[in-house]
C-alpha positions as CSV (number, residue, x, y, z in Angstrom):
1,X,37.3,83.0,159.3
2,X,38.9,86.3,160.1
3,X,35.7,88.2,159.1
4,X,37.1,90.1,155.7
5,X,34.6,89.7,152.9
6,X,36.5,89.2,149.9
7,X,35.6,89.8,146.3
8,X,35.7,86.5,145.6
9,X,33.0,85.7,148.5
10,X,30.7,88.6,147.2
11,X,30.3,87.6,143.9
12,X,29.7,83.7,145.1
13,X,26.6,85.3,147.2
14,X,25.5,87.1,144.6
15,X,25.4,84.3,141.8
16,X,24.2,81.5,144.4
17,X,20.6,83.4,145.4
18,X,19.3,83.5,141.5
19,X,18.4,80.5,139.9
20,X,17.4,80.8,136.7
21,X,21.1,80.7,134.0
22,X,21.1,83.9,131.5
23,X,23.9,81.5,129.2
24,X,27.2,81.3,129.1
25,X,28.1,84.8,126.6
26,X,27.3,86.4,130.4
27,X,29.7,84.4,132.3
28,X,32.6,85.0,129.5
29,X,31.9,89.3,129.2
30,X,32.3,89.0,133.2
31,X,35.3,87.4,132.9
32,X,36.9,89.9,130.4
33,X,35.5,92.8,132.8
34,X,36.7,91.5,135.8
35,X,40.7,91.0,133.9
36,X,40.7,94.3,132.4
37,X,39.8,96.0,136.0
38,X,42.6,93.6,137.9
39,X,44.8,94.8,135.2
40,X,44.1,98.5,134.9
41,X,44.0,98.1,139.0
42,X,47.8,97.2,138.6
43,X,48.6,99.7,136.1
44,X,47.0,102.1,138.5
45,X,49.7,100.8,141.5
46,X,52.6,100.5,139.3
47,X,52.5,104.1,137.6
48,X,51.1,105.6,141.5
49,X,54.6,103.9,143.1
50,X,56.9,105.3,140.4
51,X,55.6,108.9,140.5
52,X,55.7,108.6,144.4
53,X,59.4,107.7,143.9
54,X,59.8,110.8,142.1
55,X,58.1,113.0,144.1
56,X,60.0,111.7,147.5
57,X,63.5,112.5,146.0
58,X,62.5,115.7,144.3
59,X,61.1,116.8,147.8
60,X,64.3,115.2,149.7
61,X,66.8,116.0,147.6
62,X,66.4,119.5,145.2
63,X,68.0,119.4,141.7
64,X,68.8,116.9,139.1
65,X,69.9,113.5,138.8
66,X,73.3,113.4,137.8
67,X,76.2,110.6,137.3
68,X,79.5,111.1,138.4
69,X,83.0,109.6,138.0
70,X,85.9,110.1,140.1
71,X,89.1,108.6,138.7
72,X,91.2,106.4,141.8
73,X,93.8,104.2,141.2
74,X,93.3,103.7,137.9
75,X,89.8,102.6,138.4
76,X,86.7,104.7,137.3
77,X,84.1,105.3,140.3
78,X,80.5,106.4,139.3
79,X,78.2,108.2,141.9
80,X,74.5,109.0,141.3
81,X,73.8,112.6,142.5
82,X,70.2,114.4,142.9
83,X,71.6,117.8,143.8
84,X,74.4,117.6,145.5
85,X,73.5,114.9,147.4
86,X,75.2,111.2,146.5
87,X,72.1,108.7,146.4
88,X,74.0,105.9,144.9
89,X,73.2,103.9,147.8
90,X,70.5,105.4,149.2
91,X,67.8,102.3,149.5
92,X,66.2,103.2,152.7
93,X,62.7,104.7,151.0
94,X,62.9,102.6,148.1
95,X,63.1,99.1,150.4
96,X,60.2,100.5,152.8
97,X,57.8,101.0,149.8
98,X,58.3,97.8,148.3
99,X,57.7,96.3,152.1
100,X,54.7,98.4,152.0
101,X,53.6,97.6,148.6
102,X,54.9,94.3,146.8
103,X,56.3,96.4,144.4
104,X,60.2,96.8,142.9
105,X,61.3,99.8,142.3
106,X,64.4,100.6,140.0
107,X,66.3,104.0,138.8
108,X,68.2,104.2,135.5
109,X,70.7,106.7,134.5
110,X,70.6,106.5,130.9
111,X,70.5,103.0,129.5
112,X,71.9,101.5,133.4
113,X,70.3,100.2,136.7
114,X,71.9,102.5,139.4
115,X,69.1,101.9,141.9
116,X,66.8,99.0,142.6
117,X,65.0,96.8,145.0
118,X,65.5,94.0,142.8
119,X,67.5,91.0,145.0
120,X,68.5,87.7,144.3
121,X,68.2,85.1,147.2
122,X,71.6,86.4,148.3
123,X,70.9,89.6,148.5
124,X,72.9,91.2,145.2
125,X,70.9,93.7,143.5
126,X,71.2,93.8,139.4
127,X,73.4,97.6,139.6
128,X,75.1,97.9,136.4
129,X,72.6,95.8,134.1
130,X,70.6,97.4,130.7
131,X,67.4,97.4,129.9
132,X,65.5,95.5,126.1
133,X,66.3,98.2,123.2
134,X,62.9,98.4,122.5
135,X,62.2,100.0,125.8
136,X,65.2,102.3,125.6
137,X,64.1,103.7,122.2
138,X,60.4,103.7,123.4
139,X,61.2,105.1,127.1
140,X,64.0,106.7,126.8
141,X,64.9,107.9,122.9
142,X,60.9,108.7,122.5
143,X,60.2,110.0,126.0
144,X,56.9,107.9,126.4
145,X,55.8,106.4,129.3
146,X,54.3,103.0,128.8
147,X,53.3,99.8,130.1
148,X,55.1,96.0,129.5
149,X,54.0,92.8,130.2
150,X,57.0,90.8,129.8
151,X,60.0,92.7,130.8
152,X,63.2,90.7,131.9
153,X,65.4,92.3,134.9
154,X,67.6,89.9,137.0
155,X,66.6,86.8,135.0
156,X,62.5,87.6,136.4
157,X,59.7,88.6,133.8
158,X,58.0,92.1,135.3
159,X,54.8,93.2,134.3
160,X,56.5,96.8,134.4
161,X,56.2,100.7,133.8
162,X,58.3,102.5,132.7
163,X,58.7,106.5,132.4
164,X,61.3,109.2,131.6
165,X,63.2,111.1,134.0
166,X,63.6,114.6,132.9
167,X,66.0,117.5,134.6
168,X,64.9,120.8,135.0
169,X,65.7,121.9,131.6
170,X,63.5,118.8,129.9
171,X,66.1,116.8,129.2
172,X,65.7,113.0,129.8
173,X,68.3,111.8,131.8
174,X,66.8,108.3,132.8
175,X,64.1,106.2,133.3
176,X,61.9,105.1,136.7
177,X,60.7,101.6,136.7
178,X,57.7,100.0,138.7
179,X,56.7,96.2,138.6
180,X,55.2,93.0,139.5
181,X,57.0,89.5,138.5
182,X,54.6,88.5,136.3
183,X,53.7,85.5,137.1
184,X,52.7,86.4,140.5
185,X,50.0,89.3,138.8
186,X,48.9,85.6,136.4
187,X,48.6,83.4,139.5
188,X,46.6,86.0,141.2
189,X,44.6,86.9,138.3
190,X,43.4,83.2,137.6
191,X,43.1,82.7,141.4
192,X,40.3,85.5,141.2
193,X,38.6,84.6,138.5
194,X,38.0,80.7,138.6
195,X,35.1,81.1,140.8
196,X,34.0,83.4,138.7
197,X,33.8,80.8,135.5
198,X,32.5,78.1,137.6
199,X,29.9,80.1,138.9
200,X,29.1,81.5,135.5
201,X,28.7,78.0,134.2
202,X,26.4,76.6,136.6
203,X,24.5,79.4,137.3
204,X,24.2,82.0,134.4
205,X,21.4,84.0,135.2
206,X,22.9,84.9,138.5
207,X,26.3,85.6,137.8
208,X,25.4,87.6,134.6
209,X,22.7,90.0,137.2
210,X,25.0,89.4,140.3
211,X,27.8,90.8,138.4
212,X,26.8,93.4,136.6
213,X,25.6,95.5,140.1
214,X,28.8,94.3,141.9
215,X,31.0,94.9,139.2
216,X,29.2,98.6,139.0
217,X,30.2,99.0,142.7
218,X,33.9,98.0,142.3
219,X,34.0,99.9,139.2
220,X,33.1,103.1,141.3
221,X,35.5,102.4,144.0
222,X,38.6,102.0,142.0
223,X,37.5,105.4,140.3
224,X,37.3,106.3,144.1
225,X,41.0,105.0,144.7
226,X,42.1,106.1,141.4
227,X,41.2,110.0,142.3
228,X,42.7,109.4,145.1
229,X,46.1,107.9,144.2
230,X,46.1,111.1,141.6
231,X,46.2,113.4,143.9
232,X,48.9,112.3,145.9
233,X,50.9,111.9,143.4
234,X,50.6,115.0,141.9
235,X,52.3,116.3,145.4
236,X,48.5,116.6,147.5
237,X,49.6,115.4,150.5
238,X,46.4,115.6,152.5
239,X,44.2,114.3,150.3
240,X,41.1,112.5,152.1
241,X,40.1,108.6,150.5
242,X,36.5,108.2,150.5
243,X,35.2,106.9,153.5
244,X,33.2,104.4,151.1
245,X,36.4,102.7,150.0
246,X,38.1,103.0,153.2
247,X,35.6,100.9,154.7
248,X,35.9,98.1,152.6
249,X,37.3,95.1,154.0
250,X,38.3,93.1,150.3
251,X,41.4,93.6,149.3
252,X,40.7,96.7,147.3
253,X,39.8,98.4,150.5
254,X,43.1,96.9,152.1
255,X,45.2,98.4,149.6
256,X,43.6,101.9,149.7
257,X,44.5,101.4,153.5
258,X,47.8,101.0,152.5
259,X,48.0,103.5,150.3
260,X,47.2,106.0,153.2
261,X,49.5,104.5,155.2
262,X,52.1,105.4,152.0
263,X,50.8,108.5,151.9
264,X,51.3,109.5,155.9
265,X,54.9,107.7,155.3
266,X,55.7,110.3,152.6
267,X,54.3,113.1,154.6
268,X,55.9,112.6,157.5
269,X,59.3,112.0,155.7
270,X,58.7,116.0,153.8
271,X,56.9,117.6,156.8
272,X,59.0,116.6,160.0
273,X,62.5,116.6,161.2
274,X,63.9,112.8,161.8
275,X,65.0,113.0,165.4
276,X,62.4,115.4,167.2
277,X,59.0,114.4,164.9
278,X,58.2,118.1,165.4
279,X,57.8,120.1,161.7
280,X,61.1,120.9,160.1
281,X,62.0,124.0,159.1
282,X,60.7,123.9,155.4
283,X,57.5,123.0,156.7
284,X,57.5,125.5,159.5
285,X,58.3,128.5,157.3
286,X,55.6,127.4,154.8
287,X,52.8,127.6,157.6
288,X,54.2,130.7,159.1
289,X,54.1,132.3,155.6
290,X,50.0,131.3,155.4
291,X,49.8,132.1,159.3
292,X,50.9,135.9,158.9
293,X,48.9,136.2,155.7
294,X,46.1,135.4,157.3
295,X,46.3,137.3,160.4
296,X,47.7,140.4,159.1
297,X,44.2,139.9,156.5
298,X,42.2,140.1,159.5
299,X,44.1,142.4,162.4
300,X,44.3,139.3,164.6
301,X,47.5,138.4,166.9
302,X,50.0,136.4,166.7
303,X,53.3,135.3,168.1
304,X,56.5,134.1,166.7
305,X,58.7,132.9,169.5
306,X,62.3,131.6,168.7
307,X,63.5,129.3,171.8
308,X,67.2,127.8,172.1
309,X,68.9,125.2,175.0
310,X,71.4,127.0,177.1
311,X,74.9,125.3,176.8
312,X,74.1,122.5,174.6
313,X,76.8,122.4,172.8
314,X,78.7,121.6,176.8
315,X,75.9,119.1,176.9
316,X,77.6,116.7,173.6
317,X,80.8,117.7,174.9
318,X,80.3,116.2,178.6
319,X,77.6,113.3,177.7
320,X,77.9,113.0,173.9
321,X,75.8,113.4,171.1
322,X,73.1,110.5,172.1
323,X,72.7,112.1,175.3
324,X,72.2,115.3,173.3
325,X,69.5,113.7,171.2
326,X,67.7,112.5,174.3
327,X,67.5,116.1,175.0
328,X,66.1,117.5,172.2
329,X,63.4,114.8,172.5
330,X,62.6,115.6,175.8
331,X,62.4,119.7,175.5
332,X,60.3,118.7,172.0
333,X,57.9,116.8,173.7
334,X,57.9,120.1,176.5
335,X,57.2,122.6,173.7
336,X,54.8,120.5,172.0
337,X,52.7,119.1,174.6
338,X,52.3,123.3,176.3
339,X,51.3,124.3,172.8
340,X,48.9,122.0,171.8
341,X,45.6,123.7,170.7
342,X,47.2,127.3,170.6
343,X,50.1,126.8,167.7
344,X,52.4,124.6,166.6
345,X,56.5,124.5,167.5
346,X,59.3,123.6,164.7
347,X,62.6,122.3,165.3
348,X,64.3,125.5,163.7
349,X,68.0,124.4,163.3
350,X,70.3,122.7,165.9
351,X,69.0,123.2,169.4
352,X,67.0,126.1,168.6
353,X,63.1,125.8,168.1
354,X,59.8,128.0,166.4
355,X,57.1,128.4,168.1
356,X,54.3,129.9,166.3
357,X,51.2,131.1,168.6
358,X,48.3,131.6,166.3
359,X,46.3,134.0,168.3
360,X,47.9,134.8,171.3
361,X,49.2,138.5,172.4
362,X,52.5,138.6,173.5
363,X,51.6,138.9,177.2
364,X,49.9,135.4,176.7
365,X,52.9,133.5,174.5
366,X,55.4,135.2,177.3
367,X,53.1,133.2,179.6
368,X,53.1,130.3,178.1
369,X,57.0,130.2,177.7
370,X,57.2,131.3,181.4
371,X,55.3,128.2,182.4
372,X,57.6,126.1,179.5
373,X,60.9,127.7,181.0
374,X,60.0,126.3,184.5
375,X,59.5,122.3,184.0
376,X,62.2,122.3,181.7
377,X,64.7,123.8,184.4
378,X,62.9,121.5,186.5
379,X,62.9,118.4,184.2
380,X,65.9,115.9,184.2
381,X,66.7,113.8,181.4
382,X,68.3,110.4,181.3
383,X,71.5,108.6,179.1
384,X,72.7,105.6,180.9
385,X,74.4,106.6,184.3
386,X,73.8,110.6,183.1
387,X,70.9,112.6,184.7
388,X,71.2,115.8,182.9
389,X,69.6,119.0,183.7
390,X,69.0,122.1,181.1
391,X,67.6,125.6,180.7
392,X,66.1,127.2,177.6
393,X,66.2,131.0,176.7
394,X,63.7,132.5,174.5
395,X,62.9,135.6,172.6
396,X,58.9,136.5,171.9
397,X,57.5,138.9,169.7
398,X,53.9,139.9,168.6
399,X,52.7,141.0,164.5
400,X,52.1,144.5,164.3
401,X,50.5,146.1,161.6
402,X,53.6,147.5,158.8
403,X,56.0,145.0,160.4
404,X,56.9,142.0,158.1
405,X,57.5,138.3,158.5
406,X,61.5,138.6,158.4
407,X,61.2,141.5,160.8
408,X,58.8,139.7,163.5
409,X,61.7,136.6,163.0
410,X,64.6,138.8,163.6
411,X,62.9,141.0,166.7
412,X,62.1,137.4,168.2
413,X,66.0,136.4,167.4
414,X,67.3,139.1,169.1
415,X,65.2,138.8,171.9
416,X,66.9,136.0,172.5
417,X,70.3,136.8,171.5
418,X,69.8,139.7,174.6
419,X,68.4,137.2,176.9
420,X,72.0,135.0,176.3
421,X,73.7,137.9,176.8
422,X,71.5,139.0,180.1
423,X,72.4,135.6,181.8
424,X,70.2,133.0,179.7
425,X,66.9,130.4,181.5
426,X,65.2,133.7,180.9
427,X,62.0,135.1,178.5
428,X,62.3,138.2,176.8
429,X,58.8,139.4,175.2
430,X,59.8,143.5,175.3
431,X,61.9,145.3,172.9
432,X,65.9,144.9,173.6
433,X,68.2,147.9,173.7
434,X,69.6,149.5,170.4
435,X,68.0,146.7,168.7
């Protein structure tokens, strides 16, 4: 025993301790209960992992999906685009949710699988197949968005959803799909409930009281999940599960787990840069917009600081770009671990950084990057045989009451633009000449 206490085992408990049978039309409405909240559980996942889809490639990749087709020897070759980005093969986030989740996720562009998850033993994935016609006039002709429990992809029947992609002008361009083989939702369906009829059976009384309070319970904490799983994907990225579901430890509570762990997935892919794990720019510029609001609102201080590696383009020349990415993790970790509690830093673009101190004077941020400009000259960083050594400059400027956002940004750029010219490893927190 692993110590999990599963639904099964908490509605055995509950029917054993009462002995006197209520009859058998108790047992069969638990049985209907119990199937209807599997099932709407299901629905719940399926339509939760298709908007996340959506939401993931609208936040990575801006504009709409469209197909295109290059002409090349005589043969016709098609591209998926979101934006201007090609996503034809772009399986990466798809394959991790379905790890995540159990779930198969698949694209259409009109009537065709362009992307899926769906894999036969070999590997092959089913591009190029249709989908039934009464899903494509459903789904795609009518624009609905609706549930089916015996749809056929790959030669595998799905218990599936389906909904319309739309481009920015409301036009439906395609379809996402979400879905279960459904015989694996049947055998897990009958595998809960047989205890369930069994118990009913011999001990009616029990399992109709047991069940009513328990099912109440479970009832409450799929709402719980539910509100939960609606407000990430309606783009609510730091929405909070309820402790009372998060403590469970059935398998509703594990898959609320796992939805947070979807959830920090998602966030981390929109809200960081790959390489560093520090914010990305986006982010940044997003929480410096709410930062200067704020402050300016209530005549405190603040900081922007814009910091760059001197000669880091020589450092991929001489050691190459992994050596150059060991370096940007290194000065990251610098800049992040000397900021902690006082800001947050950004990777800005390249080998430049954004530190943002939320309410320090400049005297205190010059400070800071003082102290940040010292172990970094005095830092080495490793690549095989390579021990490298590097120096940052910076530029540091403080809000003032009139001054705006862009302003503050550009005084802190050419800060540091003067303290290249000046000789670079330096700080530069006072105004520059003819700036």
């Amino acid at each position: 025993m692993d110590g999990s206490w599963n639904i099964k085992k908490q509605f055995l408990v509950r029917a054993v301790l009462p002995v006197i049978g209520l009859g058998l039309i108790l047992a069969i409405c638990g049985y209907y209960s119990f199937r209807f909240a599997m099932l709407g559980e299901a629905r719940r996942d399926l339509e939760n992992v298709g908007n996340a889809v959506l939401l993931y490639y609208d936040y990575t990749y801006p504009g709409d999906f469209e197909l295109s087709a290059e002409e090349s020897s005589g043969k016709t070759k098609y591209e998926l685009l979101k934006g201007d980005t090609v996503v034809t093969r772009e399986y990466s986030f798809m394959d991790d949710l379905k790890e995540r989740t159990n779930i198969d996720v698949t694209i259409y562009y009109a009537d065709t699988i362009i992307l899926t998850t769906i894999g036969s033993e070999d590997g092959v994935r089913p591009v190029g197949y249709g989908c039934p016609d009464k899903i494509l006039e459903e789904v795609l002709n009518a624009g609905q968005t609706n549930f089916y429990s015996d749809t056929v992809i790959g030669d595998v029947n799905y218990y599936a959803y389906f909904s319309p992609i739309k481009n920015s002008e409301g036009k439906i361009v395609g379809m996402i799909f979400a879905g279960k083989p459904s015989e694996e939702i049947q055998k897990s369906l009958i595998k809960a409930l047989i205890p369930l009829i069994l118990i009913g059976i011999v001990l009616v009384i029990g399992i109709g009281a047991a069940s009513a309070a328990s099912g109440q319970r479970f009832v409450s904490a799929i709402e719980k999940v539910d509100t939960y799983f609606k407000a990430v994907s309606e783009g609510n990225l730091n929405a909070l599960l309820h402790q009372e579901v998060a403590g469970r430890k059935d398998e509703l509570g594990n898959m609320a787990r796992n939805a947070q762990t979807m959830q920090k997935s998602l966030k981390k892919l929109i809200e960081c840069d790959g390489l560093t794990e520090l914010f990305n720019r986006r982010y940044a510029e997003k929480r410096l917009n709410q930062v200067y609001t704020k402050n300016t609102a209530n005549e405190a201080p603040f900081c922007v600081s814009i910091v760059d590696i001197d000669f880091f383009k020589k450092v991929n020349d001489t050691y190459g770009h992994e050596a150059g990415d060991i370096v940007l993790k290194g000065v990251s970790r610098i800049l992040e671990k000397n900021i902690q509690g006082k800001g947050y830093v950004a990777r800005w673009g390249g080998e430049e950084f954004l530190m943002v101190f939320e309410q320090s004077t400049v005297k205190e941020a010059a400070e800071i990057l003082e102290r940040i400009r010292g172990q970094i000259e005095e830092s080495t960083f490793v690549s095989g045989p390579d021990v490298i050594r590097v120096t940052i400059s910076s530029g540091v400027t403080e809000r003032r009451d009139g001054v705006g956002l862009n302003e503050l940004l550009k005084e802190a750029d050419d800060r540091l633009y003067y303290g290249k010219q000046s000789g670079r490893n330096r700080v530069i927190s006072s105004p520059v000449p003819n700036a």
